[in-house]
Structure formats: structure tokens, C-alpha cells
C-alpha positions in Angstrom: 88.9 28.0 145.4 85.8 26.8 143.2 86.8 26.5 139.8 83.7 27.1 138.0 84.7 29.7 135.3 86.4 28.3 132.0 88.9 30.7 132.5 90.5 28.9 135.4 91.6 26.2 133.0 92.9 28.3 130.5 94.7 31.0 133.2 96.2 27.9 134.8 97.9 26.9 132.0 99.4 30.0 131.0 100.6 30.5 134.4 101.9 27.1 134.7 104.0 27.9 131.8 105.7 31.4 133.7 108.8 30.9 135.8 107.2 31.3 139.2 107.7 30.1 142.4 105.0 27.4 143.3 103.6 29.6 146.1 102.9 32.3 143.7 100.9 29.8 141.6 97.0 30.6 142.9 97.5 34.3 143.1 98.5 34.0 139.6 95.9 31.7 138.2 92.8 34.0 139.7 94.4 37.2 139.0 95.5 36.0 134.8 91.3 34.4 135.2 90.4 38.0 136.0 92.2 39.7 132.9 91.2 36.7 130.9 87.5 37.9 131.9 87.8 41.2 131.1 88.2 42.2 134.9 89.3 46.1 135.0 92.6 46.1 136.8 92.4 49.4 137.7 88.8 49.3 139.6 89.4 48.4 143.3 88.3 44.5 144.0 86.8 43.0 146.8 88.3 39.2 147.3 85.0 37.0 148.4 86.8 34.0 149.2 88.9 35.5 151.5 
């Protein structure tokens, strides 16, 4: 994952801050970086790293 977006920084320490199992943790980050952006949640999304 390239962390390039100020988000990143600021989703990672929200989520890091969540009770979450440590496997959950990268979902979490880019999907809270997402909302954080003004992503619309409810607009299908096509994952480019994957």
C-alpha cells in the first residue's frame, strides 16, 4: 500500500485506537482514509491495488 494521501496518517490513528484484531488493521485504515476523503460509501468501488 503507498501511503501518499494525508489521510492515511490520520485514518491510521483512529483505527489504531478501535479494539480490532491486528488482521483487520489495513482494511480498516483504507476504508476510515476513504470516508475521511469524502469517498461515497454507497457508490460501488473498484480496489486498484488488488
Amino acid at each position: 500500500m503507498c501511503i501518499n494521501h494525508p489521510n492515511y496518517l490520520e485514518a491510521l490513528e483512529t483505527v489504531l485506537s478501535w479494539d480490532i484484531p491486528d488482521e483487520a488493521i489495513p482494511l480498516a485504515v483504507a476504508d476510515q482514509a476513504k470516508l475521511m476523503s469524502g469517498f461515497d460509501y454507497e457508490q460501488p468501488y473498484i480496489n486498484i491495488l488488488q
